[in-house]
Steps between C-alpha positions, in 0.01 A plus 500: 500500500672716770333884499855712499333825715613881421482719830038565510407212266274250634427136419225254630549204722336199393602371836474581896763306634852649383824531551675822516928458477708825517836402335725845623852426543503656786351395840141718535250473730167344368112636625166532385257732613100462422283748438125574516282622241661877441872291530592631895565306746341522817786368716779359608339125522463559137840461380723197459858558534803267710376578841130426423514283164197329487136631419180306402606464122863621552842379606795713451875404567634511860832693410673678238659287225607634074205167403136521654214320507151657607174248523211664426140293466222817414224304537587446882575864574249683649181682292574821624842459360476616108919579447797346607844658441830312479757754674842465523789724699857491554611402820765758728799420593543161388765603200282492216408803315346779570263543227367331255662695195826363638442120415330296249156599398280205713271282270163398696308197313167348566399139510190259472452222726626261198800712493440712157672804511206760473672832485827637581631875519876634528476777750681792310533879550588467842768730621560637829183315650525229800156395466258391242130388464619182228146376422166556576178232461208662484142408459291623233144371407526216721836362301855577630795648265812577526647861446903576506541786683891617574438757717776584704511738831844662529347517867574153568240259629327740763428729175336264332353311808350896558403525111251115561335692758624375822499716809788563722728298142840602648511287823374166290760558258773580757379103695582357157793655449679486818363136540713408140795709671525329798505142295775599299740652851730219646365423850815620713430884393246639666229588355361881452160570596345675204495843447184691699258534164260778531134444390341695174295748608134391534347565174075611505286268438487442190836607384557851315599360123808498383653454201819311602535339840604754783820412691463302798518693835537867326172643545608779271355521174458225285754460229453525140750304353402194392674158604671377220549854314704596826866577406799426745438694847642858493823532737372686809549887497778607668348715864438825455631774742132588582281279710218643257423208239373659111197377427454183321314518149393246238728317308635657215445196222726463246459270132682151513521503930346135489812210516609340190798453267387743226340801516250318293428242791534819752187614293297258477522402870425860589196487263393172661517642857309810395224232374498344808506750717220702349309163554583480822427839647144501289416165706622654819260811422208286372503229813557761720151688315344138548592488862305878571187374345457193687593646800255783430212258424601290785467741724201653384312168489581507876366811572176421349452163689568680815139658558615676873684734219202614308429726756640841613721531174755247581456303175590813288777570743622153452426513083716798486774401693543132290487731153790742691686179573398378128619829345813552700643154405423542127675843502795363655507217229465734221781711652746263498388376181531863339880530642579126308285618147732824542837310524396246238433786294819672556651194429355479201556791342903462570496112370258543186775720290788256599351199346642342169288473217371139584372674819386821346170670422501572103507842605802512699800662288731225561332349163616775284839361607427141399788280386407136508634312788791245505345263724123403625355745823360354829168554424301718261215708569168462380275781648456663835264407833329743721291474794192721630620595759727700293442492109773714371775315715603278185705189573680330201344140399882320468451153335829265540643414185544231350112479584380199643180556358320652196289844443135510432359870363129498626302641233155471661337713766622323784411649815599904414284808520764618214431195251104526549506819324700384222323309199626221381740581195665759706581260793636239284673836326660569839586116575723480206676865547532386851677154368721683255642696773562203679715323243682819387646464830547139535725580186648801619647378813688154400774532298518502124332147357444388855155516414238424142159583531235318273147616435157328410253745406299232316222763389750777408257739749811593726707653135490889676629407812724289421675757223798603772588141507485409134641781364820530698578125418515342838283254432638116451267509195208683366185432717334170399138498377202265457514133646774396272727734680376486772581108487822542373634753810377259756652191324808696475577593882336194637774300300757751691362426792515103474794534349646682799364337797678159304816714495475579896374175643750319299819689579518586138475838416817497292360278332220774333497590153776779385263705369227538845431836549584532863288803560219492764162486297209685546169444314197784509187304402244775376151435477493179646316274427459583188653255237572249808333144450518267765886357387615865525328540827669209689858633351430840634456380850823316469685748410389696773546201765829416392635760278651737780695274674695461145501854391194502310220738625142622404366820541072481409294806391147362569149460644440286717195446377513478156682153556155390714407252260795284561369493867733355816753425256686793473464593891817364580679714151324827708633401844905457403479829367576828622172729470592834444286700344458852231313721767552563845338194728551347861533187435845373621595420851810528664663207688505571889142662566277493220422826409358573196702733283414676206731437245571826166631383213838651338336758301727688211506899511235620269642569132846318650739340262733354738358130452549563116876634586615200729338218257713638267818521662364145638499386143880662393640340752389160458771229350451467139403156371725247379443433086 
């Protein structure tokens, strides 16, 4: 079954031989470009494209065409090589468009050797960009995967030639370009030598970070905005009388200045870039950290195995000038990283107060406000993420919606200085607050009966938290207890759930009964796995294998460890979920450098009503029931 990719998501490759096809409707020019270890590349003999299309392990298109086909075998690229990016640009001046938010989004699939489709992703969001990094396969643990990526550089292929780490990005691009131009002039016209490109300026070694790539051949200060948050260029500024120029400051940023249709999209795409490009600049900071020590101990070592320096003070002359080399490159890291924190931070305090209540904090006053929606959100959010490098720069966790998988409220210590301090009632206390919050906004934010939420609380220990829920009458019905009802919910939305995935693989969904609920499900299993025998077990794990892709979703409030018993068995239940978890913990990982980011739950205002307030209006305004 084909893996349909949203812009970050990854997917394994069971295979190293594939077959990458670029369907655009539109001619575009086809590359790849490997990477080492950190994901630069360390040349120019390191990227496929027309003039050059062949690499151990890589063969890329000669010319431009709207269908492509890359080869790529990994296991015959070279070890240093641990990332290889499918780009793609627009070609000038051959009467296509200019950018890609002008055409058809392009859809990029992957292929085994036998010809199974592996993945595929539709390139969206694009807008005034003329390049874009498609895909990237990366290797992880000694297995390859696949991740979408979509990002877009409205700086056209030098940008993002520049952004993979190449020096001196402009002139390659400009030999690819102008190559593609000249195939596409008729042979009596002369032919234009291309424009004189001048080179970036030389960059130290190793680079200042950034948190969004610099433009090519400025050597001004790096910009901030990010790629694919960039709006359409401003019109130049008519010339002032005076030769004097005003000084150029930041970027004022403004909520919704991301593309999109809505100002919902606008949103969420600003949010997203703001994720990534805190994760970016923190990686620029901590490699370029990484870089000072091993220089520092590098040279050291060498001043120690040079014994004419031991005398006459010339090793501590020699110590002292590697830790002034040491502490002069980390200062200038941490300086540029300051400036980025500051704008990410002013950014965030302009976007936080504009976002709609399936984006919002609980404590943002745009709840008070709360009307139920006419129509599902993008996404919803489920917490916030912060890094250490600057913990009260918040960014908002946005899950897509319909979600593609289900939620999993950690109850046990996990990994947290926070939880360890907690005893055990009170964490599993927190877990279930912490799930309640979740599904009072699952309910808040689609639109009245788009969504019925079932409980099993087969012990009847979660009866406190779950009050807001019961009492307001959201609930599909009351919360079921012991094994009997726990049974009987299972049976229940596993029969939905065959019933239909019949529907959709047979064409037939008119053909359901009158009287389906068409409502997304969600079921909060309490306690678990208490009241579960081993039938109820192996429908659980169903439902969370194959309920989401039919509307039906599970949301767990549990301990890991109180299912140990049941062994390997439920390892595969634990790893479709998403872990999220009561108490502040860094345990997820974004998708382009790994960082580790501590992720806050959506905590309520202390002595707050407002979850209380929308339940309710979430329960007037649901359709009443058919006799």
């Amino acid at each position: 079954m084909t893996a349909e990719l949203v812009r970050g998501q990854n997917h394994p490759l069971p295979d190293t031989r594939l077959e990458i096809t670029v369907s655009a409707g539109h001619p575009v020019v086809a590359g790849a470009a490997l990477g080492d270890e950190r994901g630069r590349v360390p040349g120019v003999e390191w990227v496929a494209h027309p003039v050059a299309p062949s690499l151990p392990g890589v063969d890329v298109p000669r010319q431009a065409a709207a269908d492509q086909r890359l080869a790529v075998d990994l296991a015959a690229v070279p070890d240093a090589v641990h990332r290889v990016s499918v780009l793609l640009a627009l070609p000038v001046g051959t009467g296509g468009p200019a950018s890609f938010g002008r055409a058809a989004a392009p859809y990029v699939a992957v292929t085994g050797s036998d010809g199974t489709e592996i993945a595929s992703y539709t390139i969206t969001g694009l807008d005034s960009e003329s390049a874009v990094v498609a895909l990237e396969l990366y290797r992880r643990q000694g297995a390859w995967k696949v991740r979408a990526m979509g990002q877009g550089y409205e700086g056209g292929l030098a940008a993002l030639l520049g952004d993979q780490g190449l020096e001196r990005p402009a002139d390659l691009a400009a030999s690819i370009l102008e190559t593609e131009r000249a195939r596409h002039t008729p042979p009596a016209a002369p032919v234009q030598p291309p424009a004189q490109v001048q080179p970036p300026a030389p960059e130290p070694a190793p680079a200042v970070p950034h948190s969004a790539p610099a433009t090519p051949g400025t050597g001004g200060p790096i910009s901030y905005t990010h790629p694919r948050r960039a709006a359409a260029p401003e019109p130049a500024p008519a010339p002032a009388a005076s030769t004097a120029q005003a000084p150029q400051g930041p970027s004022v940023p403004v909520a919704g200045d991301a593309a999109g249709w809505s100002m919902d999209e606008r949103l969420y795409n600003q949010v997203w870039g703001m994720f990534e490009d805190l994760a970016r600049t923190a990686a620029a900071y901590r490699s370029a950290c990484d870089f000072a020590e091993s220089r520092l101990d590098r040279e050291l070592d060498e001043t120690l195995s040079d014994y004419r320096s031991r005398v006459g003070g010339a090793n501590d002359a020699a110590r002292s000038a590697a830790r002034a080399r040491h502490d002069e490159l980390v200062e200038r890291a941490q300086e540029v990283l300051d400036r980025d924190l500051a704008q990410l931070a002013v950014e965030s305090e302009v976007v936080e107060p504009a976002l709609p209540p399936a984006y919002a904090r609980w404590d943002n006053p745009v709840w008070h406000a709360y009307r139920p929606p006419a129509e599902e959100p993008m996404a919803v959010r489920l917490g916030d993420l912060h890094l250490p490098e600057r913990t009260e720069l918040r960014i908002p966790m946005l899950v897509r919606l319909p979600m593609e998988r289900g939620l999993w409220v950690d109850s046990g210590r996990g990994r947290s200085e926070a939880a360890g301090l907690l005893d055990e009632t009170e964490l599993k206390r927190l877990a279930l607050d912490s799930a309640v919050a979740h599904t009072a906004r699952l309910l808040a934010v689609h639109p009245p009966g788009g969504f019925a939420v079932h409980v099993v609380d087969a012990a009847g220990a979660g009866a406190a938290a779950l009050a807001p829920l019961v009492d307001t009458g959201v609930l599909a019905a009351p919360p079921a207890r012991g094994a009997a009802g726990v049974s009987a919910v299972l049976e229940q939305l596993t029969e939905r759930v065959d019933l239909l995935q019949m529907a959709l693989r047979n064409g037939a969904v008119d053909a359901l009964p009158p009287g389906l609920d068409a409502a997304r499900q969600l079921l909060i299993v309490h306690d678990f796995p208490h009241g579960f025998d081993d039938r109820a077990v192996t429908r659980l794990r169903y439902l969370a294998d194959e309920g989401p892709g039919v509307g039906v979703h599970l949301l767990m409030v549990a301990d890991r460890a109180d299912a140990a018993a049941y062994g390997p068995v439920l390892d595969p239940l634990w790893r479709s979920l998403l872990r999220l978890t009561p108490v502040a913990d860094d345990h997820l990982a974004d998708p382009w450098v790994g960082h580790a980011w501590s992720y806050e739950p959506p905590l309520l205002p202390p002595g707050s009503r407002i979850l209380r307030q929308v339940l309710a209006q979430v329960a007037d305004a649901r359709p009443a029931k058919r006799p």
